[in-house]
N, C-alpha and C positions, 0 to 999 in steps of 0.2 A: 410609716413605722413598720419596720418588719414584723411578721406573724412570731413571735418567742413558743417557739413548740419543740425545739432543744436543748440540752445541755450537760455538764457533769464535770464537777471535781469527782472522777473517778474512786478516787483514791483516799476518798474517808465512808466510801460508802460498804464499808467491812465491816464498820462498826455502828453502834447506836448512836442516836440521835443527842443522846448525852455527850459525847465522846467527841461529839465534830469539833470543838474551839478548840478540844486538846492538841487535835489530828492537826488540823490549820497553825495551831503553833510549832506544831515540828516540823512542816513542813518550808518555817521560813527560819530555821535552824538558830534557837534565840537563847545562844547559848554564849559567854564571854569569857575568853582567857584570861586570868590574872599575872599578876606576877609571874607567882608560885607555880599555876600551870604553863607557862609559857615558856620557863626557861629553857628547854632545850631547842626552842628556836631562834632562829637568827631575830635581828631587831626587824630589820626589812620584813620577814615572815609575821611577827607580831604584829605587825601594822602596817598596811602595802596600800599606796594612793589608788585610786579606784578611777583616776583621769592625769596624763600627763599630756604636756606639750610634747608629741611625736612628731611634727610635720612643720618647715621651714616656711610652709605653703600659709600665709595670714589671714587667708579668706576660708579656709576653714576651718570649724568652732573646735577649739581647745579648752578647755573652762577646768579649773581644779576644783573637787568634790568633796566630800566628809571621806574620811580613812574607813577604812573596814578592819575589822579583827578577825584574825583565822578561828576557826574552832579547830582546837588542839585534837581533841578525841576523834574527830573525824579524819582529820588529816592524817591519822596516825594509823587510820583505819585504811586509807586510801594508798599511802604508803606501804603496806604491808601485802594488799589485797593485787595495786594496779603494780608494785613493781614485780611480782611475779605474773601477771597475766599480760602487763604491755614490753617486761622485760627494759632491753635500751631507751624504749620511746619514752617512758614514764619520766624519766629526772628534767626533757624538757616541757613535757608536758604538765608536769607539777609547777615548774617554774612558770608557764604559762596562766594556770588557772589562778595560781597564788597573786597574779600582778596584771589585776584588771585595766590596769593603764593602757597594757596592751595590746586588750583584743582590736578587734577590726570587724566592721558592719555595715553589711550592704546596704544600699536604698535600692530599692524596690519600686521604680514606678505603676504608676496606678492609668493602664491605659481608658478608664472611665473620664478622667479629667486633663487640663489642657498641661500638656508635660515635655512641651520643645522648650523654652526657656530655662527649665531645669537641668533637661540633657546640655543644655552646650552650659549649662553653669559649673555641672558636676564635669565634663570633660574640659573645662578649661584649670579644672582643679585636681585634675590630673584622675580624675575616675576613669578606671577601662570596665566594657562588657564583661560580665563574669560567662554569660554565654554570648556570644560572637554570631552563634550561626539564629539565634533567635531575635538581633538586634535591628529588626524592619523600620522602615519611617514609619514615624505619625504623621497623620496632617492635621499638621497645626491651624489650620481653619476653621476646624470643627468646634462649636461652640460649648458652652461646657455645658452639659447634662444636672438638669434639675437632681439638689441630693434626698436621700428619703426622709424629709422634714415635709410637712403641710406649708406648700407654697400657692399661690396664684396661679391656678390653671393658665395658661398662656393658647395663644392663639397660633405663633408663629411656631410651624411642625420644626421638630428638631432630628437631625438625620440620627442615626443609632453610634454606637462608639465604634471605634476603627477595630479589625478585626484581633483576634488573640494574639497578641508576641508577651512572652514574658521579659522582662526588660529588668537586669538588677545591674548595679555599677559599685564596683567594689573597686578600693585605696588600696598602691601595695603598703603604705603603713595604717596604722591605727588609727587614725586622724577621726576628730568625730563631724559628720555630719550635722546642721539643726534640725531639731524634730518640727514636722509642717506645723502652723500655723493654724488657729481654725478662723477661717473667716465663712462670716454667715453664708447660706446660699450657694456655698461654693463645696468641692468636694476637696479632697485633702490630696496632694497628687503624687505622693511619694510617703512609703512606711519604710519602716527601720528593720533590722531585723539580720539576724545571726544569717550570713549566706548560706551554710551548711541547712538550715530549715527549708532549702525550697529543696533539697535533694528528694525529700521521699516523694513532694507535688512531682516534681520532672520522673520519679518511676512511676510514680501510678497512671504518666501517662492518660489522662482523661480527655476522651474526644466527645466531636458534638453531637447531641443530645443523648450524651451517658446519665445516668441518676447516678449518683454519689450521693457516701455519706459519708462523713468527718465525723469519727465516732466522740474523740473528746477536744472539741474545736476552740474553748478557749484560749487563750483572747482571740483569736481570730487572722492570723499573719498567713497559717497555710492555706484558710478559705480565701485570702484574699489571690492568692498565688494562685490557687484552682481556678479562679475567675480570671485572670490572666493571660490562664494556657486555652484554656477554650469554654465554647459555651453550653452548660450542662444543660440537660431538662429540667433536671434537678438537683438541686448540691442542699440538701439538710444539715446543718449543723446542730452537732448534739452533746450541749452541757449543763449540767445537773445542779453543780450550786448555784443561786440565786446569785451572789455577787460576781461570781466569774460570769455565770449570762448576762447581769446586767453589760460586765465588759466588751462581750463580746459582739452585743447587740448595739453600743453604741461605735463600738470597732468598723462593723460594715456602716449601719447608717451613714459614716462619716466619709467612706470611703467607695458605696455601691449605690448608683442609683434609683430613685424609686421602683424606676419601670421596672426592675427585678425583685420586685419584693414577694411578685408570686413564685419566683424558680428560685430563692434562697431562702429559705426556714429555718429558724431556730429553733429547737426541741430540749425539751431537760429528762428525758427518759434516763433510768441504768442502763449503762449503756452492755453490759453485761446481757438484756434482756429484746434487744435487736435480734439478734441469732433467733427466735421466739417470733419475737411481736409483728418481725418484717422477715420471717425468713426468704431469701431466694429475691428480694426485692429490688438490689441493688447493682448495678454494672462495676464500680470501682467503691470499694470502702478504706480510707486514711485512718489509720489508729496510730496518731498521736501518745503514747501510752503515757499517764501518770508514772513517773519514775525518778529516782534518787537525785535529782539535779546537784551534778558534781561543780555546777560553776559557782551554787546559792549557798549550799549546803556545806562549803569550805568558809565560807563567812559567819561571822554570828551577830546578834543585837542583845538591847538588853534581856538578862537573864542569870542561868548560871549552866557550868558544862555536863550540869544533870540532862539536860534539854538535847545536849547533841548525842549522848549514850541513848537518850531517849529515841533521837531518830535511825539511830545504824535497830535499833530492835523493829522502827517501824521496817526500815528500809529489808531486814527480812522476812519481812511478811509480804514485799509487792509483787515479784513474781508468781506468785498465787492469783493475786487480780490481775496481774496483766497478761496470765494466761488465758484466763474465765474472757477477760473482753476478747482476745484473737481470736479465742474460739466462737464466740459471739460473732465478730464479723464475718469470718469465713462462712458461717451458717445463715448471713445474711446476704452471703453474694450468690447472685442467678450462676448456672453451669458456666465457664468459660468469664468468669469473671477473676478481677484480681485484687489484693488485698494489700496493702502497704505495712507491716508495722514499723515503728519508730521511737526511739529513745532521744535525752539530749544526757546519756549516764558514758561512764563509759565501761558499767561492770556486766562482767560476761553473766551471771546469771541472773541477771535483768535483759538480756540479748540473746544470745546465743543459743543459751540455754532454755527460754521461753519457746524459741521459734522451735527447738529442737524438740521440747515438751508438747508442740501440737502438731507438729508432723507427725508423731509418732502416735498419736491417740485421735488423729481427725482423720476417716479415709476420705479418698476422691480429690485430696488435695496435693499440688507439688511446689515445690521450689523452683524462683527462677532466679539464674543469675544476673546481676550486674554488673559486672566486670566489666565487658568490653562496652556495653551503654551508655553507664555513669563513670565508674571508676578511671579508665585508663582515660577518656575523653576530656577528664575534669582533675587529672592527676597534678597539674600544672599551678593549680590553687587549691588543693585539699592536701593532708597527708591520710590517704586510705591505707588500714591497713584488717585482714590479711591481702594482699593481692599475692595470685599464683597458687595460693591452696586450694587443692580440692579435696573435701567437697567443702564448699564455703556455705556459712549460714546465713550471709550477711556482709554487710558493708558498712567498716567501723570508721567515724573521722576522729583522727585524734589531733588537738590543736600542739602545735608547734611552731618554732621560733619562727617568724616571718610567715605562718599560711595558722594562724592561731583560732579559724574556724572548730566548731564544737565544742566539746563534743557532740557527734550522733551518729547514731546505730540506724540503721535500715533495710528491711528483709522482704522482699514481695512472694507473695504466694498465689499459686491460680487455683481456683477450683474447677477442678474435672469436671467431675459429677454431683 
């Protein structure tokens, strides 16, 4: 079992202890159109399938799901907000986020466990490498690696996993993949997961024996990514509420094996209070940031549309905390370290604006670009955009028709001094 010594739903930790069930309800936006509120949108928009048959391909999984409802007040809010800041992009990108049918979702093999049978299952079903130059063999001989559950010590030495390649396979349609299976004993050997989420893992760049820290790591998809790209000293993962670490703790168990149970940590610290508690301690720190989630937050459950006004007042209050954490991590990286932040929003002052707000109030710190790195190398399956502006603050994905990755935002920073 892993050592649980991180964690943090960020993002209710502003308010009091009273206040968390409220915060936790707005943040899964449980608010429902009626009639009356809905009419001025299309029937489609009142209610949009959330899984369609995309793919002619029968061998993989299509399954039709319960409908979702828009929340009016929000979309109304997003309308208003993203067609002036993404201008042309927003009307397919609205069309995108409103018709979940659509998205598209990488698998992510898990080079811990035995994953040649998968790769030629996913490429006979027409998956290609989302990165190409990172797609090395495994050897498929290698026995599969005890998971972190209390097993039978064994006798027979087992060689260590095959070295870092991060390895994701993405459909050019929607098609859905099945989610692994858990079978006892075994490790799970492929996760799911929005392909735009390994972007900010592939900037921060982590080599071996860096300490990293994943400032708010729930569930768990970019540690697992981290573990992938190579092998840390250290990689602490650190989240706060109780139920999102139980998540995320049995996220890795499922997926990392024991013998790493001392270089992977979970922690429930504020994460706010790194910059403090571990100043200077860290080689690369991930900030995942709590933030406005434009894919969830367009849906609503039961309730009523008090609940989604409820959330556009939370939603301006986060760039306050997701300032306080950047600042945080930057003050927790050694000289010549570097700092990831990241959104899955697509509003500029949860982005842009954050990063702009601590450059300008942290000295010793700079900007680095991504452009020629990520952006123009990876231009072919995302749509980034600004590309070509300078100075840039960041790296936006906006989903769109046919590359309907994101949204997410990602800005890296080094510290100087």
């Amino acid at each position: 079992m892993f050592t649980r010594l991180v964690s943090g739903e960020l993002f209710i930790l502003q308010w009091r202890h009273s206040q968390w069930s409220t915060c936790l309800r707005l943040l899964s936006c449980n608010s429902v159109i009626g009639p009356d509120r809905g009419q001025d949108l299309s029937r489609e928009e009142r209610t949009v399938p959330t899984e369609r048959t995309c793919s002619s391909n029968s061998q993989v999984l299509s399954r039709p799901e319960k409908q979702k409802r828009v929340c009016k007040v929000i979309l109304d809010r997003f309308d208003q907000q993203y067609g002036q800041e993404l201008g042309p992009l927003w009307p397919s990108a609205r069309a995108v986020l409103l018709n979940p049918g659509c998205w598209q979702y990488g698998v992510m093999l898990n080079r811990f466990a035995a994953v040649s049978e998968v790769k030629q299952r996913l490429q006979g079903q027409g998956f290609v490498s989302l990165l190409p130059h990172t797609d090395l063999p495994l050897n498929s001989s290698l026995p599969q690696p005890h998971p972190a559950s209390p097993t039978q010590p064994s006798s027979i030495p087992h060689p260590g996993p095959p070295p870092p390649s991060l390895q994701c396979f993405i459909h050019p349609s929607p098609v859905r993949y099945p989610s692994p299976p858990h079978r006892q004993g075994q490790l799970k050997p492929y996760y799911l997961m929005n392909a735009a989420s390994l972007l900010p893992v592939l900037a921060l760049g982590v080599e071996e024996g860096d300490r990293v820290l994943d400032l708010c790591s729930a569930p768990g998809g970019k540690a697992l990514a981290i573990l992938q790209t190579a092998d840390p000293a250290l990689l602490c993962c650190n989240e706060m509420d109780p139920h999102r670490r139980d998540w995320l703790a049995k996220t890795l168990e499922s997926f990392i094996p024991q013998s790493l149970s001392s270089t992977v940590t979970v922690s429930n610290q504020d994460g706010r209070n790194f910059g403090q508690s571990e100043a200077g301690m860290y080689d690369k720190v991930l900030l995942d940031a709590p933030c406005s989630n434009d894919r969830s937050w367009l849906f609503s459950g039961p309730g009523g549309e008090q609940h989604g006004a409820g959330r556009l007042r939370e939603r301006a209050r986060l760039p306050t905390l997701q300032t306080q954490l950047l600042r945080s991590a930057l003050a927790a990286l050694r000289p010549g370290g570097v700092a990831v932040y990241s959104t899955c929003t697509l509003s500029r002052s949860e982005n842009q604006e954050v990063v702009e707000a601590v450059l300008n109030t942290c000295p010793g710190v700079e900007l680095q670009d991504l452009e020629e790195e990520l952006a123009l190398p990876l231009q072919e399956h995302f749509t980034f955009t600004p590309l070509g502006h300078t100075p840039s603050l960041g790296l936006l994905v906006v989903p769109q028709q046919g590359q309907t990755w994101g949204p997410m935002f990602l800005s890296r920073i080094k510290r100087i001094h």
